[in-house]
C-alpha positions, 0 to 999 in steps of 0.5 A: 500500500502506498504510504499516503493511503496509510497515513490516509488511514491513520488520520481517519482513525485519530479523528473517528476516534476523537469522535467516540467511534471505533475503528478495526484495528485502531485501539481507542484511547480513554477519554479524560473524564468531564468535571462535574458542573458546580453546585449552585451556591445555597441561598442564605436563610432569612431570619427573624428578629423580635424586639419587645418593650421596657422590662419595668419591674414594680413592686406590684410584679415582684408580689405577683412572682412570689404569689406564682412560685408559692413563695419562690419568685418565678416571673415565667408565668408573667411573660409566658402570653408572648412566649410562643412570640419570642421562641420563634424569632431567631434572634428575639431582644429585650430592653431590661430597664432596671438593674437587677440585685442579688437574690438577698435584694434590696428591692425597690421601685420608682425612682430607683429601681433594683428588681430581683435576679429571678427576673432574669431567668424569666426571661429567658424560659421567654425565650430572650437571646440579648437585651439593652441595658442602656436607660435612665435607670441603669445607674438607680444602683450605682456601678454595684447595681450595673456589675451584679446586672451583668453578673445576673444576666451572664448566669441566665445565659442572655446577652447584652450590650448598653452598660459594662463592668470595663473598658474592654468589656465596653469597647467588645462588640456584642454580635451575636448568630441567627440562623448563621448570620452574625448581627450585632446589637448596640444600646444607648441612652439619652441620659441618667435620673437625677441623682445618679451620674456617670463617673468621668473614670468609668464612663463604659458603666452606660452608653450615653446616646450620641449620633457619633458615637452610636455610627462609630461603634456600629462600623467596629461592629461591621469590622468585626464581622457583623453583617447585620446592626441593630440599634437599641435606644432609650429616647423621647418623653415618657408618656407621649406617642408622638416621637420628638424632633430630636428622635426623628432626627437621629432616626434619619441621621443613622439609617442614613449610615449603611453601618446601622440597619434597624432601630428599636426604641423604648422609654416612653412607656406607651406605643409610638409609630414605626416609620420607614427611612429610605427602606429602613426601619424605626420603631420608635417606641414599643412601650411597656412590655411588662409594668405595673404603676401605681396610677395605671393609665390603660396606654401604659399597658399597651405595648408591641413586639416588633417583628422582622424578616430578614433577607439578602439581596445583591446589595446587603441584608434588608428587611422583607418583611414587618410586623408589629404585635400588640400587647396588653398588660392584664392587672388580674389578678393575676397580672399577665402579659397578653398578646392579643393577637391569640389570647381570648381571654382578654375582656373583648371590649378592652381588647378592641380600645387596646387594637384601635389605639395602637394600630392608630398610632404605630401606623400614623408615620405611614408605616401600613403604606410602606408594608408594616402588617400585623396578624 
């Protein structure tokens, strides 16, 4: 055979078998396996975050607690309307507004509070992962009341950020996981009562609201690896719904900042409005979660949980979606935390004054237009 016939062989052979067909005589040489296509990357969970009101232990909810653990303190039962709320939140924040003492007291109320450890353990069978601590009372008992606080909080396994035993222990960001994403939470106050000041020596004692300082600590936060910042403030006027100038202006100055993501508030003792800033929310007062003054006013029973859904875009984490629950604080006897949303046990026309108002006042920023809800 001529040579260019076999070389016209040969190269038939090389291209059948570049094409997976065999010829006779010619071996077929083993392709090289294909690599596996990739997996698609597995979307991050959303998760959700409750936040609820001010943790006001009068001395009328400590005789509760004694009188519902026959003689043991045991504030599970006050809470326990709002616990299937709080569990099922994957990051769920308190504001403990009040120092707490050992179990040996003393106790006292208004004006200088010191409420019981037990309270504590309350609130986390309620199910609280962390709380702000940062208030107008958290120096009623000096920089003892704020070390036996931590001390009690730290026992009960609960978080919490607003007030510290030292510099470095102020200075450590508080981040914390939901469903794998790390959140931070930070915690201010616009002040202390009369009478109780912040020593110049040890000012981490309690965080003193200040837009700076709040963006300042926030963007540490994100540094140490928080992917999302949630802001705790202790702010406005007691008893009024309507926010004031300065909340509203440092509600703006922050979620103008992409450091802080949500704002949750307390103080006022009554509910005031939720508002949405450029995609961001507020909710600037949540009122009382639990409270028993001596001259009841019925709006300082009523309260809210916050409630929001987080979810992940191109841009960063954003909430998708934002509830509110309202609340009512039944004096009894037995004083009991309702959420009124299940609970039938409340009188229907207390529960419908309750409803009225405070869907009026924490829509009235516009908040039901830009896609707050309630179930």
């Amino acid at each position: 055979m001529p040579v260019r016939c076999v070389s016209l062989l040969v190269v038939i052979a090389v291209v059948l078998c570049a094409c997976g067909t065999t010829v006779p005589g010619v071996p077929l040489r083993p392709s090289a396996p294909s690599a596996p296509a990739p997996s698609p990357a597995a979307p991050e969970p959303d998760f959700t975050v409750v936040a609820a009101g001010d943790v006001l232990i009068h001395p009328a909810l400590t005789d509760q607690a004694s009188r519902d653990g026959n003689g043991r303190r045991d504030y599970t039962a006050l809470f326990a309307g709002v616990r299937p709320v709080i569990e099922g939140a994957d990051l769920a924040i308190c504001h403990l507004e009040v120092p707490l003492a050992g179990p040996g007291g003393p106790f006292r109320g208004y004006p200088l509070f010191s409420a019981p450890p037990e309270v504590a353990a309350g609130l986390a069978a309620t199910g609280y992962d962390t709380c702000s601590t940062a208030s107008n009372h958290t120096l009623d008992q000096g920089p003892a009341g704020v070390t036996s606080t931590l001390d009690i909080l730290d026992a009960a396994g609960i978080r919490h950020t607003g007030s510290a035993r030292s510099a470095a222990e102020a200075a450590a960001p508080v981040v914390l996981q939901a469903r794998g994403v790390r959140v931070a939470q930070l915690s201010y106050t616009f002040g202390f009562n009369a009478g109780t000041t912040l020593p110049a020596d040890s000012p981490w004692l309690g965080n003193r609201l200040d837009p700076a300082t709040v963006l300042a600590a926030a963007r540490a936060a994100r540094t140490a690896g928080a992917e999302v910042v949630i802001v705790s403030l202790h702010w406005g006027i007691e008893d009024r719904h309507e926010p004031t100038a300065d909340q509203r202006r440092i509600a703006r100055t922050l979620l103008a900042d992409p450091a802080v993501d949500l704002i949750v508030g307390h103080h006022a003792h009554v509910v005031q409005p939720f508002e949405n800033i450029n995609g961001k929310w507020v909710a600037y007062g949540l009122g009382n979660q639990v409270a028993r003054h001596a001259e009841p006013r019925g709006t300082t029973e009523e309260g809210a949980i916050a409630r929001f859904e987080f979810t992940k875009t191109a841009s960063g984490w954003h909430v998708r979606k934002a509830e509110y629950i309202p609340t009512l604080i039944d004096l009894g006897p037995p004083i009991r935390l309702r959420d009124l949303t299940t609970d039938p046990t409340v009188d229907p026309t207390r529960k419908t004054q309750a409803l009225t108002r405070t869907d009026q006042i924490i829509t009235s920023a516009g908040a039901a237009s830009a896609g707050l809800t309630r179930p």
